[in-house]
C-alpha positions in Angstrom: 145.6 131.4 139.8 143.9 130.3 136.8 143.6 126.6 136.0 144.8 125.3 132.8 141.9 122.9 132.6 139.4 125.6 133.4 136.5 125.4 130.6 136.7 127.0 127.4 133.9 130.3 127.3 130.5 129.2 126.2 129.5 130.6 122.8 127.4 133.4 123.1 123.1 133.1 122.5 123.1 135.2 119.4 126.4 133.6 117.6 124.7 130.0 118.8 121.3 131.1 116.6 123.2 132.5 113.5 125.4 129.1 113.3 122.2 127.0 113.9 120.3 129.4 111.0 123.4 129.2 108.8 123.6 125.3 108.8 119.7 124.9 108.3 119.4 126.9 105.2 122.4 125.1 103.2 121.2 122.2 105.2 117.9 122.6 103.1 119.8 123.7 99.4 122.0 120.3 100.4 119.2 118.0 100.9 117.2 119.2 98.0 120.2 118.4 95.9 120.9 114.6 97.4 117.2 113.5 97.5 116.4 114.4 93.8 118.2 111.1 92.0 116.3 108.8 93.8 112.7 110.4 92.8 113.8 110.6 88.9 112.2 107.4 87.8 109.5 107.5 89.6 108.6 111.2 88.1 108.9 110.0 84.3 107.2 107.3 84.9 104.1 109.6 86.3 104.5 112.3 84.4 106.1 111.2 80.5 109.3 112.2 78.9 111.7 109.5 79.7 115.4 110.6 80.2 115.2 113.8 78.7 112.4 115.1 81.5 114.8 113.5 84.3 117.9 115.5 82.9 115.7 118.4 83.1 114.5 118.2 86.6 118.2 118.4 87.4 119.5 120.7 84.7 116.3 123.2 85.2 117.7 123.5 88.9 121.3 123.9 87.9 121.4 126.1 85.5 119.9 129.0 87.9 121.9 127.8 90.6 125.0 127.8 88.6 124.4 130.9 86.9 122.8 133.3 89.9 125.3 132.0 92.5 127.6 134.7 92.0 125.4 137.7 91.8 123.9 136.4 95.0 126.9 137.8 97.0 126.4 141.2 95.6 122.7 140.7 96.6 123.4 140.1 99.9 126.0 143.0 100.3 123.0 145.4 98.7 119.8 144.3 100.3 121.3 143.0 103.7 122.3 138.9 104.3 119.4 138.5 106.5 117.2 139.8 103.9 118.3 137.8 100.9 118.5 134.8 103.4 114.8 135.2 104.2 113.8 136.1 100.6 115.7 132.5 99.5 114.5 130.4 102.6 110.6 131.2 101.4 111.3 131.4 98.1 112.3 127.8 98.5 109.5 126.5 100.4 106.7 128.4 97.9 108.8 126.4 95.0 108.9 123.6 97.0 105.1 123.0 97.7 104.4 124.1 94.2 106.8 121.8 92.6 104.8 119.0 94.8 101.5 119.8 93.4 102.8 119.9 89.8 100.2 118.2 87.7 102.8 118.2 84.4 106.7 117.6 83.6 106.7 121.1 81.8 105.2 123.5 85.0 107.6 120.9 87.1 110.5 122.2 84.9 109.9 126.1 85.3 109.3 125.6 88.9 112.7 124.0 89.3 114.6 126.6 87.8 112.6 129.0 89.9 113.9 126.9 92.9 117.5 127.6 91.5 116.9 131.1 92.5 116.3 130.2 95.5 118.6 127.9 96.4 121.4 130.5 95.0 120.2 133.0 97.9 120.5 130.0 100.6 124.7 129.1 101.0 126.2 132.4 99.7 123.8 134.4 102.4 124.0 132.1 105.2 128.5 131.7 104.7 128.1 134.9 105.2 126.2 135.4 108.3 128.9 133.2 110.0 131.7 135.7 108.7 130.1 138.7 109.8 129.3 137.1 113.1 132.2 134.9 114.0 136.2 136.4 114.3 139.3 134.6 114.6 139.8 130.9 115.8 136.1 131.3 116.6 135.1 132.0 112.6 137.4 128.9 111.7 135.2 126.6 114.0 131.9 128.0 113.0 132.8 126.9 109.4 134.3 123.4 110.2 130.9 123.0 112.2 128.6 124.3 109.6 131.0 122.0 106.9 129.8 119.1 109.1 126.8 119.5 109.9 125.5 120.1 105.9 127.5 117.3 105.4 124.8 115.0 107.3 122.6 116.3 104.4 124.5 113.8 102.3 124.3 110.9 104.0 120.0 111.5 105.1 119.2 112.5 101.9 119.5 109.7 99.8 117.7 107.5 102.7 114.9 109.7 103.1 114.0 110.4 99.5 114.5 106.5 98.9 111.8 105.7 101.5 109.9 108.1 100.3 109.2 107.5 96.7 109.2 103.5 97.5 106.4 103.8 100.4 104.8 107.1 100.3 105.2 109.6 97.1 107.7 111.2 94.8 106.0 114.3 95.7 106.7 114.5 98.9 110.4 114.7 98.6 110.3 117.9 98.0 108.6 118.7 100.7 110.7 117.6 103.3 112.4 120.8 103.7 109.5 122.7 104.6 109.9 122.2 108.3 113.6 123.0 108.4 112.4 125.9 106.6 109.3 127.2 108.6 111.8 126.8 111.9 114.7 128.6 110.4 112.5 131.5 109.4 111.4 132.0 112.8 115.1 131.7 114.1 116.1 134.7 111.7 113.0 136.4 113.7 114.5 135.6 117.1 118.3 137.1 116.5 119.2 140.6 116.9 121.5 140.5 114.4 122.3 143.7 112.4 122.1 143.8 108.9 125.4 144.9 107.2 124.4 146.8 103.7 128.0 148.1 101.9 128.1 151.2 100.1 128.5 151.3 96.2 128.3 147.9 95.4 127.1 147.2 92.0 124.9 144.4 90.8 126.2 143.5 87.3 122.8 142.1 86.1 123.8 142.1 82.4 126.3 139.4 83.9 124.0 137.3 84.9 122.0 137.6 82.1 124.3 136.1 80.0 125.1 133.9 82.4 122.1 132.1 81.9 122.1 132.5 78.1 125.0 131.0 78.2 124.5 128.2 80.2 120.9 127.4 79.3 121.2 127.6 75.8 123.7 124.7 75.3 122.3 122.5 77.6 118.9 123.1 75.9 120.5 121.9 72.6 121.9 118.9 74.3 118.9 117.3 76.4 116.7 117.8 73.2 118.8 117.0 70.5 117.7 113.4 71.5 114.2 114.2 70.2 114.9 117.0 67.7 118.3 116.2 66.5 121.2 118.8 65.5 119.7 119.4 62.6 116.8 121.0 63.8 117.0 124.7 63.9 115.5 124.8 67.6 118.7 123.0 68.3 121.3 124.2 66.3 120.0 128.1 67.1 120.3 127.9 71.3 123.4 126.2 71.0 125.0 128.4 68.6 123.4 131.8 70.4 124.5 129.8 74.0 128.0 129.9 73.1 127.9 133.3 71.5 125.9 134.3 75.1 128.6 132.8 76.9 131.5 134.3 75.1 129.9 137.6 75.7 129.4 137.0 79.4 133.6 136.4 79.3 133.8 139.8 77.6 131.8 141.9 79.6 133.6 140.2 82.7 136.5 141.8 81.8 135.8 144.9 81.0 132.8 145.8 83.9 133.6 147.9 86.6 132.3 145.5 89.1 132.2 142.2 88.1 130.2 139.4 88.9 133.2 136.9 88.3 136.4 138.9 88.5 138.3 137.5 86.1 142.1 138.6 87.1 141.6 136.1 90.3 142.7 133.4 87.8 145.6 134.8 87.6 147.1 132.5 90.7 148.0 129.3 89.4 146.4 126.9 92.4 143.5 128.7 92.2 143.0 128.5 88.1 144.8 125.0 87.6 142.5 123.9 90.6 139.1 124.9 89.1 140.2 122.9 85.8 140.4 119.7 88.3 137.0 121.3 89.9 135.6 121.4 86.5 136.3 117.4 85.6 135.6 115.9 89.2 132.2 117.4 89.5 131.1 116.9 86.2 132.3 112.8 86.9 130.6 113.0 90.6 127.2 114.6 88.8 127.4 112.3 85.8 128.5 109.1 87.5 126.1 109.6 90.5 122.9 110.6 88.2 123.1 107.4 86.1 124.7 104.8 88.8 121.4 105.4 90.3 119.0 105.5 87.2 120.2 102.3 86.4 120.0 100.1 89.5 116.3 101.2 89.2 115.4 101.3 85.6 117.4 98.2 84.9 118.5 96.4 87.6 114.8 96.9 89.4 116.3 98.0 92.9 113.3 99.9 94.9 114.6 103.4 95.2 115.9 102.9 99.2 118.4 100.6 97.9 119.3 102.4 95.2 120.0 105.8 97.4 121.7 103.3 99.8 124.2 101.6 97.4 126.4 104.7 97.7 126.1 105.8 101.1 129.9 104.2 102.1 130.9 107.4 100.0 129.3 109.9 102.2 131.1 107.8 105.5 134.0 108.3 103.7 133.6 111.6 103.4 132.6 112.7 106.7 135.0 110.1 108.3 138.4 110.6 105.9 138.2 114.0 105.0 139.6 115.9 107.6 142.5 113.3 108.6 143.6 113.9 104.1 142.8 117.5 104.4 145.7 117.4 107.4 148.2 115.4 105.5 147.4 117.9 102.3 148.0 120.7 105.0 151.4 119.0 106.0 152.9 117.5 102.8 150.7 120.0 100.1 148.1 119.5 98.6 149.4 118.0 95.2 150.1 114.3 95.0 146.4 114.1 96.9 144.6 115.8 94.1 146.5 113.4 91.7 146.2 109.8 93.0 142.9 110.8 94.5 140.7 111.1 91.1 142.7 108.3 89.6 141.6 105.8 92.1 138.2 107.3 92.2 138.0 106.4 88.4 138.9 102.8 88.8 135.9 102.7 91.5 133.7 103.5 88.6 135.8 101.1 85.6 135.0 98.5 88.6 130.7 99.3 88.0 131.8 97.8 84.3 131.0 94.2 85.7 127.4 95.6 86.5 124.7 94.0 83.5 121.0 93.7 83.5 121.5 91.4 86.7 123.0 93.0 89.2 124.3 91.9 93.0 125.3 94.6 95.2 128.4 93.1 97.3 130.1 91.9 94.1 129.2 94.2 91.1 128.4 97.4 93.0 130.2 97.4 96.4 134.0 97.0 95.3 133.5 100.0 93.0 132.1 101.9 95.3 134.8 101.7 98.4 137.5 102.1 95.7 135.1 105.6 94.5 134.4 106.2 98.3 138.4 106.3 99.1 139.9 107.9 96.2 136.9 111.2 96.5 137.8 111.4 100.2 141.1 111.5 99.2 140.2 114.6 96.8 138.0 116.7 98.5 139.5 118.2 101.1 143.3 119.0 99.6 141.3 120.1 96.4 139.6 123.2 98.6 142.7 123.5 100.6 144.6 124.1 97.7 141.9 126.8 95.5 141.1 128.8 99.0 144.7 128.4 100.4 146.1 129.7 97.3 144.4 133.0 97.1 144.6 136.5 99.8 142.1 136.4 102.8 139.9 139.1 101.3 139.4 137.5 98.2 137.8 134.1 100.5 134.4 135.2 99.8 134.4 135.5 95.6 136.9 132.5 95.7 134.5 130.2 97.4 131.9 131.7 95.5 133.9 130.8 92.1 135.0 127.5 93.2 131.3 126.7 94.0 129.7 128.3 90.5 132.7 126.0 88.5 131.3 122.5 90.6 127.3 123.8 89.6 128.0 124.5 86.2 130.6 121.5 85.4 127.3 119.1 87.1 124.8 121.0 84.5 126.7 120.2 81.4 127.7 116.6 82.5 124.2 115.9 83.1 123.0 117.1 79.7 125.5 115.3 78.0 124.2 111.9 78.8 121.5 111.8 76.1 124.3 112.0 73.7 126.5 109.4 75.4 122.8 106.7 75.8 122.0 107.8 72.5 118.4 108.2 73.9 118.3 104.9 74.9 119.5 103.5 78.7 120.5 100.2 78.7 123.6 98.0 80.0 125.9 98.9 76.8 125.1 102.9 76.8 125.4 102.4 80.7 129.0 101.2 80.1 129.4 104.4 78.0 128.9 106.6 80.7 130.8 105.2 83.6 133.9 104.8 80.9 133.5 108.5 80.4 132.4 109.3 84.6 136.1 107.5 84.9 137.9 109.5 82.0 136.9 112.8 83.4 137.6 111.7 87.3 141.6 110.5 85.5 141.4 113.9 83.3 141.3 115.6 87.1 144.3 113.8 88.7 146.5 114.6 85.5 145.6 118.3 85.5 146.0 118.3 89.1 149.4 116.8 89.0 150.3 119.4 85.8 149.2 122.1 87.4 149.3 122.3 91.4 151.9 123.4 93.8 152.8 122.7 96.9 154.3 126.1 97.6 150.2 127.6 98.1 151.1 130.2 100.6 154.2 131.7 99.1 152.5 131.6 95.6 149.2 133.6 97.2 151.8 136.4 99.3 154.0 136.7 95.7 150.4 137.6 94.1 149.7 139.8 97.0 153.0 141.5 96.4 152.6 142.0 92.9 148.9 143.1 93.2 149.8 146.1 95.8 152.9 147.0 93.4 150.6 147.2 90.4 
């Protein structure tokens, strides 16, 4: 007779090694991305270029990231996950020691878009390892782990970089991935995992080609315009050829055999009316996060620890709230979450509007930021239910892909745009600017949310299904 209480099965040495490899390369894409802010003023200040050079240290990264993402699925299904996973991992690190040693803001510039590459390699590949590993209840717990576990990248990344750049060096924030690095690499040594290559699979390359036109040559045009201005015909000429790449890339998308972004998945309402919402949120999150912290250093004069620190009640709320919204958006849908979410997100950021030259953190920064820190963790969660619950099974892979590209690229432009809304020039008036817009954008979400979303995500995904096998 078997006990009811008797333990549950241990999880198996190899799947125990792919989960641990999985979480440490998006662990290290992750911390790259929350360490950065911190180091910005710091950089500029070393180097030259003011805001412009601190948009591009971001942007550079972006824009490959953004672009690449997508292709890197069909990489992985060509060459092999643990290949492209291993390519990225020391791809990363090469960049990573490079960008360290960079004696200019120019080479520091090409060698963050070459870590873009990278880093576009790292979460697709690893997601993947877990899917091809894990089955059933089993998969489903391997993801909420992994989901946690990069999540932790969040809340150290901020704190490290911050101690960093205030008691050692800028540079060496970006080298504190290399160990997780070096150790995942000989992890992906150890496993005897076999390396699943598809038959037939097509890299649309001309995709991503313009892909990256069309994403680089606009927010070329709008970090520079600040120095150049629109009338300049090295302005004026990548923006206009940026949109023109861009509108091409949509074309081609629809008429390619095998598409880098398959277009007809918009065709489900969640899943098009929630990258809309996608596309607002993460531009506010990228926008308001970049010059929340720019400013408590450049004009408030906080080191950078307590800069990275102001907004770490965010990431509690994140890893603390999310799951108990994501089970109400599971019980009651997914809607009125994604509407009242954003909205009260944005009045976290109207509340940074009592923030001047002088600045004390448990009246002018701390309200806004438990306001922001409730209303995202209200968001996040029913926002992904509702795009990857809204869609068939075997579309989960391109979905999450998608969902991920429209958060990369809405960041990139939302970052570029802030020379236009500073008008070159950061101080407590332009500052203003940009958290009125950061809250515009995060109310602009709710309101499309509440437009567009339905409750009704599972019958709406099997009526697609329907019409999709009847087609």
């Amino acid at each position: 007779m078997t006990s009811s209480t008797s333990p549950r099965p241990k999880m198996p040495r190899e799947q125990r090694l792919i989960l641990l490899i999985a979480i440490l390369a998006s662990f290290v894409a992750f911390l790259d991305g929350s360490v950065i802010t911190v180091a910005l003023p710091k950089i500029s200040a070393e180097l030259g270029g003011g805001l412009s050079v601190q948009q591009w240290v971001v942007d550079a990264y972006l824009i490959t990231l953004g672009s690449l993402i997508l292709l890197a699925g069909s990489l992985s299904d060509v060459f092999g996950r643990v290949v492209i996973l291993r390519t990225g991992l020391i791809g990363f690190g090469v960049s990573s020691v490079l960008i360290a040693l960079a004696p200019t803001a120019e080479l520091l510039i090409v060698l963050r878009g070459v870590q873009g590459v990278a880093g576009a390699l790292l979460v697709p590949s690893s997601l993947a390892l877990i899917i091809s590993t894990f089955r059933g209840a089993a998969q489903s717990k391997a993801i909420g782990t992994w989901t946690a576990w990069t999540s932790a990248s969040f809340l150290a990344g901020p704190l490290i970089g911050g101690l960093f750049v205030d008691y050692l060096s800028w540079r060496l924030v970006f080298a504190i991935n290399i160990l997780p690095i070096i150790v995942t690499i000989v992890l992906l040594a150890m496993v005897k995992h076999k390396d699943v290559r598809a038959d037939g699979v097509r890299l649309d390359v001309t995709g991503a080609i313009l892909g990256v036109l069309g994403l680089g040559g606009p927010v070329f045009a709008l970090i520079e315009q600040g120095n150049l201005g629109w009338g300049d015909p090295r302005i004026f000429l990548p923006f206009g050829l940026g949109l023109l790449s861009f509108a091409a890339f949509i074309w081609w998308e629809s008429r390619v055999t095998a598409p880098m972004l398959p277009l007809g998945i918009f065709r489900n309402r969640n899943f098009a009316w929630g990258n809309i919402a996608t596309l607002f949120i993460y531009a506010a999150l990228s926008i308001g996060g970049f010059i929340v912290v720019i400013f408590l250093q450049q004009v408030a004069g906080y080191p950078a620890t307590i800069a990275a620190l102001a907004f770490l009640p965010v990431s509690l709320g994140n890893v603390f709230l999310s799951g108990l919204f994501g089970t109400l958006s599971g019980r009651f849908g997914p809607r009125l979450f994604m509407t009242i979410g954003p909205i009260i997100a944005g009045v976290g950021y109207l509340l940074f509007l009592t923030m001047g030259e002088e600045v004390d953190y448990w009246w002018n920064v701390l309200p806004g930021v438990l306001v922001f820190a409730l209303g995202i963790s209200i968001t996040v969660a029913p926002l992904t239910s509702a795009i990857l619950g809204s869609i068939p099974p075997q579309q989960a892979g391109i979905g999450s892909a998608t969902n991920n590209a429209v958060a990369r690229v809405a960041g990139l432009v939302a970052v570029a745009m802030i020379g236009v809304i500073v008008a070159g020039q950061l101080d407590v008036e332009s500052y203003h600017r940009v958290l009125l817009v950061t809250a515009v954008l995060l109310f602009a979400g709710g309101i499309v949310s509440f437009i567009g979303i339905r409750n009704n995500t599972v019958a709406d995904s099997e009526l697609t299904s329907q019409r999709d096998t009847q087609a």
